[in-house]
C-alpha positions in Angstrom: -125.6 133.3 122.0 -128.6 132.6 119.9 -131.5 134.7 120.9 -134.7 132.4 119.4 -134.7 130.0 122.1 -136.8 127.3 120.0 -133.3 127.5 118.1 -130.9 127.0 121.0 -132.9 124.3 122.3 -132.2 122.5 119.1 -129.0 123.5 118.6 -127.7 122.1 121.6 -129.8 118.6 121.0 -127.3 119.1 117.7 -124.4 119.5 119.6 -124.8 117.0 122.0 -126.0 114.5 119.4 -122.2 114.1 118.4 -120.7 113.5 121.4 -121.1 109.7 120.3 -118.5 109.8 117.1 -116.2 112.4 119.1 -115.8 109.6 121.4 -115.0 107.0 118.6 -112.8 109.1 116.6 -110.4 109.3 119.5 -108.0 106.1 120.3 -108.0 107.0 124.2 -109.8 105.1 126.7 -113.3 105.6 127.5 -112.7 107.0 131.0 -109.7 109.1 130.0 -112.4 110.5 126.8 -115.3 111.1 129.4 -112.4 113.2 131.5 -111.5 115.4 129.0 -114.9 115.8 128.1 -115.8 117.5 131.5 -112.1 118.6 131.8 -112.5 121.0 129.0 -115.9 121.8 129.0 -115.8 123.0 132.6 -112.9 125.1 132.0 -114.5 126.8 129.0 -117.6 127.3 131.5 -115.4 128.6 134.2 -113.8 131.3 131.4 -117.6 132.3 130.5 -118.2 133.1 134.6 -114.8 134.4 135.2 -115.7 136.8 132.1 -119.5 137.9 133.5 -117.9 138.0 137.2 -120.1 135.2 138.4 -119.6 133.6 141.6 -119.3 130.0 142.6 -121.9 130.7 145.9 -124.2 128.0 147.1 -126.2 127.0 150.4 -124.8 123.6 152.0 -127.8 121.7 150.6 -126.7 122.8 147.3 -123.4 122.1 147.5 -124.1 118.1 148.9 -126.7 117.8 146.0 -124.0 119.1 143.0 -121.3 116.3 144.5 -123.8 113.8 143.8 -125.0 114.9 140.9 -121.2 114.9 140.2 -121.2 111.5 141.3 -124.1 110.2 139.0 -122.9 111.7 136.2 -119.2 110.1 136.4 -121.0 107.1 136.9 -123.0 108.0 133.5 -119.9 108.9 131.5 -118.3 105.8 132.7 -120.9 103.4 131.6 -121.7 105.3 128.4 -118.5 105.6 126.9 -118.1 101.9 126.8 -121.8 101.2 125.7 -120.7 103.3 122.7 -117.4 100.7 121.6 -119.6 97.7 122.2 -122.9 98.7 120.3 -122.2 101.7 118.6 -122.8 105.5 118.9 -126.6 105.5 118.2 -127.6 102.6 120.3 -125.8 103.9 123.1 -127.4 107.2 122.7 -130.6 105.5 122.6 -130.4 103.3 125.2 -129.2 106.3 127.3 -132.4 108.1 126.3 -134.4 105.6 128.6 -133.8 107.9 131.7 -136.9 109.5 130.6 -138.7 106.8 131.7 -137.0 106.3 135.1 -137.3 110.1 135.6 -141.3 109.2 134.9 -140.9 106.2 137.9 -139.2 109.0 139.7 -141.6 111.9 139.7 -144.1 108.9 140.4 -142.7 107.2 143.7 -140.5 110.7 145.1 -142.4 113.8 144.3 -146.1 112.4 143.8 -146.3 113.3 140.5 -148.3 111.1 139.0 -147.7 109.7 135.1 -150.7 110.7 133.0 -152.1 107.8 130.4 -149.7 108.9 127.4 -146.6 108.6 130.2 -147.8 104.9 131.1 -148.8 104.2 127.5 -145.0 105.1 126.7 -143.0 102.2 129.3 -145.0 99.2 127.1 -143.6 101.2 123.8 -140.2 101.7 124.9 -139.7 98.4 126.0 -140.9 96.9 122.6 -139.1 98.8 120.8 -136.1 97.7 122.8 -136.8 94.4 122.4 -136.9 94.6 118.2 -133.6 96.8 118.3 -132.0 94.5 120.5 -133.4 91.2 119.0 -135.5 88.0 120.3 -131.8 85.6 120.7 -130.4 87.3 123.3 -128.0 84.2 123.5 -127.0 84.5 119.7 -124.8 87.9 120.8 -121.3 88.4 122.0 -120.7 88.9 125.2 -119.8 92.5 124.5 -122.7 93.3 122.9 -124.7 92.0 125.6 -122.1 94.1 128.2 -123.0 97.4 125.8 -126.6 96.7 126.2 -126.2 96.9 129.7 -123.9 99.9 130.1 -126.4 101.6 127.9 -129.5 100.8 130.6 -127.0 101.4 133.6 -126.1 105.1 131.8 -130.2 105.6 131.7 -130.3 104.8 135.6 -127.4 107.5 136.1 -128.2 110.3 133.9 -131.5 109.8 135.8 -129.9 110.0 139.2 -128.0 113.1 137.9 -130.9 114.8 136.5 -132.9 114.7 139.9 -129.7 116.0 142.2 -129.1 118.6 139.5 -132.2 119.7 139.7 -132.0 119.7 143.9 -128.9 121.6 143.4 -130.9 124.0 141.4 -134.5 124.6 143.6 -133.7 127.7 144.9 -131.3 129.2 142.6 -132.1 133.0 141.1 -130.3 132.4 138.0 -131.9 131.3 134.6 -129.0 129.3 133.3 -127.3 126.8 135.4 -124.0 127.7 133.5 -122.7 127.8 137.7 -123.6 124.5 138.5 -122.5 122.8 135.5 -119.2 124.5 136.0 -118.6 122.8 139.3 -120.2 119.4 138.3 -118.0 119.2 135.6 -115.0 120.1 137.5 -115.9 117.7 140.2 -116.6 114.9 137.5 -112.9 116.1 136.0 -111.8 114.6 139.4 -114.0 111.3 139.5 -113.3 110.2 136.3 -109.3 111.1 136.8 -109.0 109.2 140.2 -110.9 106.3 138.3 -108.0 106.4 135.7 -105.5 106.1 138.2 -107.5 103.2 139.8 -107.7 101.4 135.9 -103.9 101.8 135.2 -105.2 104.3 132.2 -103.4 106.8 131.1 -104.4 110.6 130.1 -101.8 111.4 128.0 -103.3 112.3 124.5 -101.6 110.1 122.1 -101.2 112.6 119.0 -102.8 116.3 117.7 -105.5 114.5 116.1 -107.0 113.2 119.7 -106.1 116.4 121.3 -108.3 118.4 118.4 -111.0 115.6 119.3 -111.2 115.8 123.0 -111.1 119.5 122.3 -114.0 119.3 120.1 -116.2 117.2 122.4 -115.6 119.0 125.2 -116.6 122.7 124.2 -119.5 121.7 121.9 -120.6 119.2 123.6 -120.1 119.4 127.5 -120.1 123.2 127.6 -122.3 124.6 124.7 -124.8 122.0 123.6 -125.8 121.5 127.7 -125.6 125.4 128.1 -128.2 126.4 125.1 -130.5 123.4 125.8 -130.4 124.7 129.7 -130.8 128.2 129.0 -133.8 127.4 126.6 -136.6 125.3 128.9 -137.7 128.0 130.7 -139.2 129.7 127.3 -140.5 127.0 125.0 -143.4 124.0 125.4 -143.0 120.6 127.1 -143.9 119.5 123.3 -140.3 121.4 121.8 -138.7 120.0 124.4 -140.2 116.4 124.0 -139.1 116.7 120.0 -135.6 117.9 121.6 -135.3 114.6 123.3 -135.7 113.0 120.5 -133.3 114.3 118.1 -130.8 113.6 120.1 -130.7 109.8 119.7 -132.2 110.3 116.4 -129.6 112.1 114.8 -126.7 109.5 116.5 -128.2 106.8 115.2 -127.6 108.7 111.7 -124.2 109.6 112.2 -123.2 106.3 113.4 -124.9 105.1 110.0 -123.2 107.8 107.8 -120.1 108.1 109.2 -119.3 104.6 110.9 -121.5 102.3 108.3 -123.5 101.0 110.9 -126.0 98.6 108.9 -129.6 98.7 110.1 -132.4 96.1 109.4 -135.9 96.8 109.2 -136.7 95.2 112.4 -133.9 97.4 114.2 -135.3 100.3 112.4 -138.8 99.6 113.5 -137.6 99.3 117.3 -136.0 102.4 116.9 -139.0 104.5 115.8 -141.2 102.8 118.9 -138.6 103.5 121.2 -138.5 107.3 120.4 -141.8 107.7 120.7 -141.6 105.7 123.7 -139.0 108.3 125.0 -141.3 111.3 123.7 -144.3 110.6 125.1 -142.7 109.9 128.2 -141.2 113.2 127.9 -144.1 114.8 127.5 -145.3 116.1 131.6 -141.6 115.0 132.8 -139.4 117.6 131.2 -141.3 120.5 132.7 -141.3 118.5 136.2 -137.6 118.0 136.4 
Protein backbone atom coordinates (compact mmCIF):
# COMPACT_ATOMS: atom_id res chain seq x y z
CA UNK A 1 0.00 0.00 0.00
CA UNK A 2 1.28 3.39 -0.65
CA UNK A 3 2.03 5.22 2.48
CA UNK A 4 1.75 9.25 1.22
CA UNK A 5 -1.94 9.41 1.21
CA UNK A 6 -2.01 12.57 -1.15
CA UNK A 7 -0.62 9.70 -3.54
CA UNK A 8 -3.14 6.99 -2.98
CA UNK A 9 -5.83 9.38 -3.29
CA UNK A 10 -4.67 10.01 -6.79
CA UNK A 11 -3.74 6.84 -7.58
CA UNK A 12 -7.00 5.49 -7.19
CA UNK A 13 -8.72 8.55 -9.16
CA UNK A 14 -5.95 6.88 -11.82
CA UNK A 15 -7.26 3.61 -11.50
CA UNK A 16 -10.69 4.26 -11.56
CA UNK A 17 -10.36 6.65 -14.47
CA UNK A 18 -9.97 3.54 -16.75
CA UNK A 19 -12.70 1.65 -15.89
CA UNK A 20 -14.41 3.39 -19.05
CA UNK A 21 -11.99 1.71 -21.92
CA UNK A 22 -11.85 -1.68 -19.82
CA UNK A 23 -15.46 -1.72 -20.38
CA UNK A 24 -15.07 -1.04 -24.24
CA UNK A 25 -12.24 -3.27 -24.88
CA UNK A 26 -14.39 -6.21 -23.83
CA UNK A 27 -17.18 -7.57 -26.49
CA UNK A 28 -19.55 -8.78 -23.42
CA UNK A 29 -22.58 -7.06 -22.48
CA UNK A 30 -22.74 -4.14 -20.41
CA UNK A 31 -24.51 -5.94 -17.42
CA UNK A 32 -22.45 -9.14 -17.73
CA UNK A 33 -19.06 -6.30 -17.69
CA UNK A 34 -20.49 -4.43 -14.62
CA UNK A 35 -20.78 -8.21 -12.99
CA UNK A 36 -17.52 -9.19 -13.34
CA UNK A 37 -16.48 -5.93 -12.37
CA UNK A 38 -17.82 -6.36 -8.70
CA UNK A 39 -17.47 -10.21 -9.14
CA UNK A 40 -13.77 -9.93 -9.14
CA UNK A 41 -13.15 -7.05 -7.32
CA UNK A 42 -15.05 -8.29 -4.29
CA UNK A 43 -13.30 -11.49 -4.27
CA UNK A 44 -9.90 -9.83 -4.35
CA UNK A 45 -11.32 -7.66 -1.30
CA UNK A 46 -12.64 -10.75 0.50
CA UNK A 47 -8.75 -12.38 -0.03
CA UNK A 48 -7.33 -9.03 1.57
CA UNK A 49 -9.84 -9.67 4.87
CA UNK A 50 -9.58 -13.32 4.79
CA UNK A 51 -5.68 -12.56 4.89
CA UNK A 52 -5.81 -9.62 7.95
CA UNK A 53 -8.63 -12.00 9.75
CA UNK A 54 -11.30 -9.37 9.39
CA UNK A 55 -14.76 -10.07 10.01
CA UNK A 56 -17.85 -9.49 8.05
CA UNK A 57 -19.85 -7.99 11.61
CA UNK A 58 -22.46 -5.30 11.32
CA UNK A 59 -25.46 -3.87 13.48
CA UNK A 60 -28.98 -4.44 11.56
CA UNK A 61 -29.07 -0.86 10.55
CA UNK A 62 -25.85 -1.43 8.80
CA UNK A 63 -26.63 -4.33 7.18
CA UNK A 64 -30.26 -2.79 5.56
CA UNK A 65 -28.21 0.37 4.54
CA UNK A 66 -25.17 -1.84 2.62
CA UNK A 67 -28.25 -3.84 0.51
CA UNK A 68 -29.27 -0.57 -0.58
CA UNK A 69 -26.28 0.83 -1.21
CA UNK A 70 -25.90 -2.52 -3.10
CA UNK A 71 -28.98 -1.77 -4.74
CA UNK A 72 -28.01 1.86 -5.99
CA UNK A 73 -24.97 0.96 -7.11
CA UNK A 74 -26.29 -2.08 -9.49
CA UNK A 75 -28.59 0.43 -10.59
CA UNK A 76 -25.41 2.72 -11.34
CA UNK A 77 -23.40 0.04 -13.13
CA UNK A 78 -26.40 -0.73 -15.10
CA UNK A 79 -26.98 2.63 -16.50
CA UNK A 80 -23.32 3.46 -16.81
CA UNK A 81 -22.10 0.80 -18.80
CA UNK A 82 -24.48 1.60 -21.51
CA UNK A 83 -24.01 5.45 -21.25
CA UNK A 84 -20.32 4.43 -22.13
CA UNK A 85 -21.31 2.50 -25.80
CA UNK A 86 -23.72 5.29 -26.63
CA UNK A 87 -21.49 8.44 -25.92
CA UNK A 88 -18.30 7.20 -25.14
CA UNK A 89 -15.99 6.58 -22.20
CA UNK A 90 -15.32 10.24 -21.18
CA UNK A 91 -18.79 11.63 -21.46
CA UNK A 92 -20.10 8.89 -19.57
CA UNK A 93 -17.58 9.51 -16.94
CA UNK A 94 -18.50 12.97 -16.87
CA UNK A 95 -21.87 12.92 -16.86
CA UNK A 96 -21.56 10.39 -13.93
CA UNK A 97 -19.52 13.02 -12.14
CA UNK A 98 -22.88 15.10 -11.72
CA UNK A 99 -23.64 13.18 -8.47
CA UNK A 100 -21.65 15.79 -6.85
CA UNK A 101 -24.20 18.08 -7.37
CA UNK A 102 -27.14 15.83 -6.25
CA UNK A 103 -25.07 14.91 -3.15
CA UNK A 104 -24.94 19.00 -2.68
CA UNK A 105 -29.19 18.93 -3.10
CA UNK A 106 -28.82 16.08 -0.69
CA UNK A 107 -26.81 17.34 2.24
CA UNK A 108 -29.21 20.49 1.59
CA UNK A 109 -32.82 18.93 1.85
CA UNK A 110 -31.69 15.50 4.28
CA UNK A 111 -28.98 16.52 6.74
CA UNK A 112 -29.42 20.51 6.78
CA UNK A 113 -26.31 21.09 5.43
CA UNK A 114 -26.51 24.03 3.75
CA UNK A 115 -24.60 24.74 0.18
CA UNK A 116 -22.23 27.63 0.68
CA UNK A 117 -22.12 30.49 -2.41
CA UNK A 118 -19.18 28.58 -4.36
CA UNK A 119 -21.61 25.20 -4.06
CA UNK A 120 -24.66 27.15 -5.62
CA UNK A 121 -22.38 29.12 -7.93
CA UNK A 122 -21.30 25.55 -9.21
CA UNK A 123 -25.22 23.96 -10.35
CA UNK A 124 -25.49 27.20 -13.03
CA UNK A 125 -21.79 26.12 -14.24
CA UNK A 126 -22.39 22.54 -14.51
CA UNK A 127 -25.44 22.85 -16.26
CA UNK A 128 -23.82 25.15 -18.94
CA UNK A 129 -21.27 23.33 -19.39
CA UNK A 130 -23.55 20.41 -20.11
CA UNK A 131 -25.40 22.23 -22.38
CA UNK A 132 -22.14 23.09 -24.75
CA UNK A 133 -20.88 19.38 -24.49
CA UNK A 134 -24.10 18.17 -25.29
CA UNK A 135 -25.07 20.80 -27.93
CA UNK A 136 -28.13 23.40 -28.53
CA UNK A 137 -30.06 20.63 -31.31
CA UNK A 138 -30.95 18.26 -29.09
CA UNK A 139 -33.30 16.94 -31.98
CA UNK A 140 -30.26 16.69 -34.57
CA UNK A 141 -28.92 13.43 -32.29
CA UNK A 142 -29.63 9.80 -32.57
CA UNK A 143 -31.77 8.36 -30.47
CA UNK A 144 -28.85 6.50 -28.75
CA UNK A 145 -27.05 9.35 -28.16
CA UNK A 146 -29.81 10.96 -26.63
CA UNK A 147 -30.51 7.39 -24.56
CA UNK A 148 -26.55 7.73 -23.38
CA UNK A 149 -27.14 11.13 -22.25
CA UNK A 150 -29.68 10.00 -20.13
CA UNK A 151 -28.07 6.83 -18.61
CA UNK A 152 -25.19 9.10 -17.95
CA UNK A 153 -27.68 11.64 -15.66
CA UNK A 154 -29.62 8.44 -14.26
CA UNK A 155 -25.85 6.91 -13.25
CA UNK A 156 -25.33 10.50 -11.36
CA UNK A 157 -28.76 10.03 -9.43
CA UNK A 158 -27.51 6.43 -8.39
CA UNK A 159 -23.96 6.71 -7.50
CA UNK A 160 -25.61 9.58 -5.44
CA UNK A 161 -28.08 7.31 -3.85
CA UNK A 162 -25.07 4.84 -3.20
CA UNK A 163 -22.85 7.33 -1.74
CA UNK A 164 -25.47 8.39 0.97
CA UNK A 165 -26.46 4.52 2.09
CA UNK A 166 -22.69 3.80 2.04
CA UNK A 167 -22.03 6.30 4.01
CA UNK A 168 -25.18 5.18 6.57
CA UNK A 169 -23.70 1.80 6.40
CA UNK A 170 -20.52 3.39 7.60
CA UNK A 171 -21.67 6.07 10.68
CA UNK A 172 -20.57 4.10 13.38
CA UNK A 173 -18.02 1.90 12.08
CA UNK A 174 -14.33 1.85 14.06
CA UNK A 175 -12.45 1.06 10.98
CA UNK A 176 -10.57 3.57 8.76
CA UNK A 177 -11.02 1.82 5.48
CA UNK A 178 -14.33 0.57 4.46
CA UNK A 179 -12.41 -2.40 2.61
CA UNK A 180 -15.47 -4.49 4.82
CA UNK A 181 -18.28 -2.86 3.34
CA UNK A 182 -17.16 -2.72 -0.05
CA UNK A 183 -16.49 -6.40 0.17
CA UNK A 184 -20.15 -7.10 0.80
CA UNK A 185 -21.60 -4.44 -1.58
CA UNK A 186 -19.74 -5.79 -4.21
CA UNK A 187 -20.69 -9.28 -3.54
CA UNK A 188 -24.28 -8.32 -3.17
CA UNK A 189 -24.09 -6.23 -6.51
CA UNK A 190 -22.29 -9.64 -8.06
CA UNK A 191 -25.88 -10.91 -7.36
CA UNK A 192 -28.02 -7.93 -8.68
CA UNK A 193 -26.40 -7.55 -11.77
CA UNK A 194 -26.27 -11.62 -12.35
CA UNK A 195 -30.13 -12.06 -11.64
CA UNK A 196 -30.47 -9.04 -14.08
CA UNK A 197 -28.58 -11.11 -16.76
CA UNK A 198 -30.72 -13.88 -16.29
CA UNK A 199 -33.85 -11.55 -16.59
CA UNK A 200 -32.05 -9.95 -20.19
CA UNK A 201 -31.42 -13.44 -21.76
CA UNK A 202 -27.45 -12.29 -21.34
CA UNK A 203 -25.03 -14.53 -21.01
CA UNK A 204 -21.72 -14.50 -18.64
CA UNK A 205 -19.70 -16.68 -20.40
CA UNK A 206 -16.48 -14.78 -21.31
CA UNK A 207 -16.18 -15.12 -24.99
CA UNK A 208 -12.14 -15.62 -25.34
CA UNK A 209 -8.74 -15.02 -22.98
CA UNK A 210 -8.62 -11.58 -24.22
CA UNK A 211 -12.07 -10.55 -22.31
CA UNK A 212 -11.19 -12.77 -19.45
CA UNK A 213 -7.68 -10.67 -19.00
CA UNK A 214 -10.10 -7.48 -19.42
CA UNK A 215 -12.72 -8.18 -16.90
CA UNK A 216 -9.79 -9.29 -14.77
CA UNK A 217 -8.20 -6.07 -15.25
CA UNK A 218 -11.18 -3.86 -14.35
CA UNK A 219 -12.14 -5.62 -11.67
CA UNK A 220 -8.95 -5.58 -9.33
CA UNK A 221 -7.69 -2.14 -10.39
CA UNK A 222 -10.61 -0.64 -10.65
CA UNK A 223 -13.42 -2.11 -8.25
CA UNK A 224 -11.00 -3.29 -5.59
CA UNK A 225 -7.87 -1.06 -5.60
CA UNK A 226 -8.64 2.34 -7.17
CA UNK A 227 -12.03 2.49 -4.60
CA UNK A 228 -9.76 0.99 -1.70
CA UNK A 229 -6.71 3.80 -1.88
CA UNK A 230 -9.14 6.74 -2.66
CA UNK A 231 -11.24 5.27 0.65
CA UNK A 232 -8.44 4.77 2.74
CA UNK A 233 -7.03 8.30 1.85
CA UNK A 234 -10.09 11.05 2.87
CA UNK A 235 -9.56 10.89 6.26
CA UNK A 236 -5.87 12.53 5.89
CA UNK A 237 -5.86 15.03 3.12
CA UNK A 238 -8.01 18.53 2.38
CA UNK A 239 -11.47 18.84 0.96
CA UNK A 240 -9.41 20.84 -1.82
CA UNK A 241 -7.13 17.27 -2.76
CA UNK A 242 -10.04 15.66 -2.77
CA UNK A 243 -12.07 18.22 -4.86
CA UNK A 244 -8.90 18.02 -7.58
CA UNK A 245 -9.40 14.06 -7.06
CA UNK A 246 -12.91 14.40 -8.42
CA UNK A 247 -11.83 15.88 -11.13
CA UNK A 248 -9.22 13.79 -12.60
CA UNK A 249 -11.30 11.20 -12.78
CA UNK A 250 -13.52 12.41 -15.69
CA UNK A 251 -10.63 14.40 -16.85
CA UNK A 252 -8.34 11.78 -17.62
CA UNK A 253 -11.41 9.49 -19.41
CA UNK A 254 -12.12 12.01 -21.54
CA UNK A 255 -8.29 11.66 -22.57
CA UNK A 256 -8.27 8.08 -22.96
CA UNK A 257 -11.32 7.99 -24.85
CA UNK A 258 -9.51 10.67 -27.10
CA UNK A 259 -6.10 8.70 -27.25
CA UNK A 260 -7.04 5.43 -27.40
CA UNK A 261 -10.67 5.42 -29.05
CA UNK A 262 -10.18 8.76 -31.43
CA UNK A 263 -12.90 10.35 -29.93
CA UNK A 264 -12.93 13.86 -31.90
CA UNK A 265 -13.57 16.88 -29.69
CA UNK A 266 -14.64 20.44 -30.93
CA UNK A 267 -13.90 23.53 -29.18
CA UNK A 268 -17.38 24.08 -28.06
CA UNK A 269 -17.36 20.40 -26.42
CA UNK A 270 -14.04 21.21 -25.04
CA UNK A 271 -15.25 24.38 -23.57
CA UNK A 272 -18.33 22.61 -21.86
CA UNK A 273 -16.03 20.21 -20.51
CA UNK A 274 -13.71 22.61 -18.67
CA UNK A 275 -17.10 24.40 -17.04
CA UNK A 276 -18.44 21.33 -16.12
CA UNK A 277 -15.37 20.26 -14.08
CA UNK A 278 -15.18 23.12 -12.36
CA UNK A 279 -18.79 22.90 -11.94
CA UNK A 280 -18.19 19.34 -10.29
CA UNK A 281 -15.13 20.90 -8.20
CA UNK A 282 -16.58 23.56 -6.67
CA UNK A 283 -19.40 21.64 -5.88
CA UNK A 284 -17.02 19.23 -4.31
CA UNK A 285 -15.58 21.56 -2.35
CA UNK A 286 -17.78 21.33 1.46
CA UNK A 287 -19.57 17.94 0.12
CA UNK A 288 -16.70 15.45 0.05
CA UNK A 289 -15.88 16.07 3.74
CA UNK A 290 -19.84 15.87 4.53
CA UNK A 291 -20.43 12.55 2.81
Amino acid sequence: MIQNPHLRLFAGALMISFSPVFVKLTSVAPTTSGFYRVLFGGVVVVIYLAITRRRLTFSAKAWIALVLSAIFFALDLWFWHRSILYVGAGLSTLLANFQVLIMMAAGALLFNQRPSRMQLAAVPLAIAGLALIVGFDWDSFSADYRLGIAYGLLTAVCYAGYLLYMRQARMNSSHAMPSREIAVMSLLVAALLGLATAFEGVSLQIPSVSDGIWLLLYGVLCNAIGMLLIASSLSKVTTTEVGLALLAQPTLSFLWDILFFGRSLSLMEATGALLSLAGIYLGSMKTSQQA
